[in-house]
C-alpha positions as YAML, in Angstrom:
chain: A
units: angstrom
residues:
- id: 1
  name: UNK
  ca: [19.57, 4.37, -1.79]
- id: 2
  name: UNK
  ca: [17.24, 3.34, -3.98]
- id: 3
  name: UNK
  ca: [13.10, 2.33, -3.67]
- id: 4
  name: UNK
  ca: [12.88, -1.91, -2.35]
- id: 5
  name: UNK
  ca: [9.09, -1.17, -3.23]
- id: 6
  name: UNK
  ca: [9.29, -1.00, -7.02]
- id: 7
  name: UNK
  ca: [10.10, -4.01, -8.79]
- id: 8
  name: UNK
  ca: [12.09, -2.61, -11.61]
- id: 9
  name: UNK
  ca: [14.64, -1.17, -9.09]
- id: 10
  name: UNK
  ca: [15.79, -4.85, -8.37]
- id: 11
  name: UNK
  ca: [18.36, -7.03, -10.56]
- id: 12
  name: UNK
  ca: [19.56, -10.02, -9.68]
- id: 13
  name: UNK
  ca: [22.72, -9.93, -8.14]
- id: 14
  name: UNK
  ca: [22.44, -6.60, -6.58]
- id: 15
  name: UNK
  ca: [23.50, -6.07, -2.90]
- id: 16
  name: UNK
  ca: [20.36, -5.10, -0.76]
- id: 17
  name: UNK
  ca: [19.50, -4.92, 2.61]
- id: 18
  name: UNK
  ca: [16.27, -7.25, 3.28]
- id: 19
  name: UNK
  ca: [13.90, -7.36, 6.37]
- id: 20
  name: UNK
  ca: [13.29, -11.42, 7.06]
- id: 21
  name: UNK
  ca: [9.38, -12.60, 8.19]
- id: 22
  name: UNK
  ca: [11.10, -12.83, 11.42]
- id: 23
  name: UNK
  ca: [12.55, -9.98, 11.72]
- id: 24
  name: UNK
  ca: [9.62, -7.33, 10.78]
- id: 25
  name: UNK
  ca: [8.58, -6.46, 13.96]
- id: 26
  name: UNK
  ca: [11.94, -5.42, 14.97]
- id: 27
  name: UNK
  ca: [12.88, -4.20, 11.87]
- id: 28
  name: UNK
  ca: [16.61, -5.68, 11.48]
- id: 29
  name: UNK
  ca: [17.83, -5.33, 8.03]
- id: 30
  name: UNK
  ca: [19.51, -8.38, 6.72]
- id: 31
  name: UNK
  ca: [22.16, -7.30, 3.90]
- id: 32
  name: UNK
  ca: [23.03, -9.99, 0.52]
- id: 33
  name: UNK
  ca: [22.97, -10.41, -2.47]
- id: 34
  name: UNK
  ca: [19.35, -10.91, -5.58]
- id: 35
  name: UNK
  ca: [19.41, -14.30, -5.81]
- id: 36
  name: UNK
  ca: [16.02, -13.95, -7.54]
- id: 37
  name: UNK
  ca: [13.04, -11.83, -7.51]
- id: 38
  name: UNK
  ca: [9.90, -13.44, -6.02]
- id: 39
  name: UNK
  ca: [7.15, -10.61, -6.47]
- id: 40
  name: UNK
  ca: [5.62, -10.48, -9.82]
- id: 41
  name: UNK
  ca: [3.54, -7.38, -9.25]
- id: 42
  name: UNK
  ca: [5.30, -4.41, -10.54]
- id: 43
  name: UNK
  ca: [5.35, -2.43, -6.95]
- id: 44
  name: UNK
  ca: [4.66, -3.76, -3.45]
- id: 45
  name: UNK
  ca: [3.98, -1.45, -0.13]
- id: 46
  name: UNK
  ca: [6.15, -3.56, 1.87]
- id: 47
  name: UNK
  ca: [8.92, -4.04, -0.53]
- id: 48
  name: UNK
  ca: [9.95, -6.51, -3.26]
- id: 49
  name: UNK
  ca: [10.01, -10.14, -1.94]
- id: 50
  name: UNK
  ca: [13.41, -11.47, -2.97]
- id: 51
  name: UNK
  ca: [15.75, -14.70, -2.15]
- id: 52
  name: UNK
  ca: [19.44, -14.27, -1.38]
- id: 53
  name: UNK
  ca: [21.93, -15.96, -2.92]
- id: 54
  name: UNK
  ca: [22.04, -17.67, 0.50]
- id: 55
  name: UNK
  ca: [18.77, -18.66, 0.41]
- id: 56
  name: UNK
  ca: [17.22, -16.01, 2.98]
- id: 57
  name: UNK
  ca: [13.69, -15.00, 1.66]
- id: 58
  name: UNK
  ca: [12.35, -11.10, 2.75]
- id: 59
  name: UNK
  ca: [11.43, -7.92, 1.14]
- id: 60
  name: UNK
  ca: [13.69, -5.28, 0.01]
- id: 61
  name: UNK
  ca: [14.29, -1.92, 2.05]
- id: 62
  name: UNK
  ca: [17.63, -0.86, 0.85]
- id: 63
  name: UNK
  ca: [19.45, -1.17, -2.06]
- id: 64
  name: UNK
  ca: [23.20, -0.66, -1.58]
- id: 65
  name: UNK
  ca: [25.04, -0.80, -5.24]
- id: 66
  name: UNK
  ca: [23.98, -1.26, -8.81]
- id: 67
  name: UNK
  ca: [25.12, -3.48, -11.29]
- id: 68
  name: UNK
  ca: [26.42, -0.49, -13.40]
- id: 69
  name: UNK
  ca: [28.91, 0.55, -11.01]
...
């Protein structure tokens, strides 16, 4: 697994496990797919804020597969 926190980590289309506003207290990971990348700062303490390609907004905590692959 790779960093959520640093920007350049994150592609679109990558499958990543997300934490929703909701959710942060709790901690529940919510797993999809980049839609697109909504932090422009390079690195964030709390993860990247990304959409899903179902529209879910949260930051990034786990990044399960790489384009590459």
């Amino acid at each position: 697994m790779s960093n959520g926190s640093i920007r350049a980590n994150i592609k679109e289309g990558l499958n990543v496990g997300i934490v929703l506003k909701e959710d942060q207290r709790s901690g529940k990971i919510t797993q999809g797919v980049v839609k697109r990348i909504l932090t422009n700062s390079p690195t964030h303490p709390h993860g990247i804020k990304v959409q899903l390609t179902n529209g879910q907004v949260g930051r990034v905590k786990e990044i399960y597969s790489n384009l590459e692959k």
